[in-house]
N, C-alpha and C positions, 0 to 999 in steps of 0.2 A: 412435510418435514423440511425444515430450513438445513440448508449445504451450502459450506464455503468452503470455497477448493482454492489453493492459489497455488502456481506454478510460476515458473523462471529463474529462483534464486540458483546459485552457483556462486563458482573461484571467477572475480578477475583480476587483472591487473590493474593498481590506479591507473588512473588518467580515460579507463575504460567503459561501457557502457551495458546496462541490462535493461532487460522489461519484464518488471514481474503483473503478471497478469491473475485476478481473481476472478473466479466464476461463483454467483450467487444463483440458489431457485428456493422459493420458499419464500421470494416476503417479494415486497413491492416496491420497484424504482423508485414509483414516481413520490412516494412518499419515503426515503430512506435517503440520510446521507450517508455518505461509502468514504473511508477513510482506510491511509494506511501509519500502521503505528511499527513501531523498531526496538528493541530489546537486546541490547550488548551484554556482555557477561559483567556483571555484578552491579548493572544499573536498573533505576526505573525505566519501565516503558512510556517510550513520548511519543507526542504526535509527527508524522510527516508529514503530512498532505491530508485535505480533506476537499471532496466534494460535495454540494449539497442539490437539494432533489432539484432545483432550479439550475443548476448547473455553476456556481458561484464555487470558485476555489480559495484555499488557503495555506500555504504555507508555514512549515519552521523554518528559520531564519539561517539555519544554516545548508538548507538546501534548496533555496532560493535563487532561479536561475537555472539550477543545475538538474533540479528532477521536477516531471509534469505529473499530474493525475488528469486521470479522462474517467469516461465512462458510457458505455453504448447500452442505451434504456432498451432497445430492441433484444439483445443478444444478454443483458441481465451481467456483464460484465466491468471491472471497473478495472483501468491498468495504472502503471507506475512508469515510466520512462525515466531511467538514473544514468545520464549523462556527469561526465570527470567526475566517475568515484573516488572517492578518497579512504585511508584505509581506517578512517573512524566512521565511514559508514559500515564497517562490519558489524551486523548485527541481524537476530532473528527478526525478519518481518512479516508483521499479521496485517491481514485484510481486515477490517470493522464497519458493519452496518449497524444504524443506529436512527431509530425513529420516536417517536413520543410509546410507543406501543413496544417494543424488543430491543433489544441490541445484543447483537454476533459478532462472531470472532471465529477467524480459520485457525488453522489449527500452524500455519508459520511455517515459512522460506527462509531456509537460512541462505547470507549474504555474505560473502568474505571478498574483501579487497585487498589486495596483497601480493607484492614481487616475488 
């Protein structure tokens, strides 16, 4: 049975930093890319960040710079590092694995950046 758990999201302040972190079991690193995607209230859900099974990253362009994606094949984990939040990064974020065979989705952290 495939599980995506992500933990980290909370209140910060701009200018401030979090790390949301997802834990996967039930599918396979080495063949899955791991992405995170973000959902504001009354938008579509876009992408953030993606990793792929090679370890090749990619960017939206507005958070370019400011947040990394990683991912440890060992531990079956893949994290987000959001360095100078701003307060239009507030918004639900989901963990997404995704391989020619499945694609998953957590169940979402919410993220609020705000004085």
């Amino acid at each position: 049975q495939v599980q995506m758990v992500e933990s980290g999201g909370g209140l910060v302040q701009p200018g401030g930093s979090l790390r949301l972190s997802c834990a996967a079991s039930g599918i396979r690193f080495s063949i899955t890319a791991m992405g995170w995607y973000r959902q504001a209230p009354g938008k579509q859900r876009e992408l953030v960040a993606v990793i792929n099974s090679g370890g090749s990253t990619n960017y939206a362009d507005s958070v370019k710079g400011r947040f990394t994606i990683s991912k440890d094949n060992a531990e079956n984990t893949v994290a987000l590092q959001m360095n100078s939040l701003k307060p239009e990064d507030t918004a639900v974020y989901f963990c997404n694995a995704i391989s020619r065979y499945y694609n998953y989705w957590g169940q979402g952290t919410q993220v609020t950046v705000s004085s």
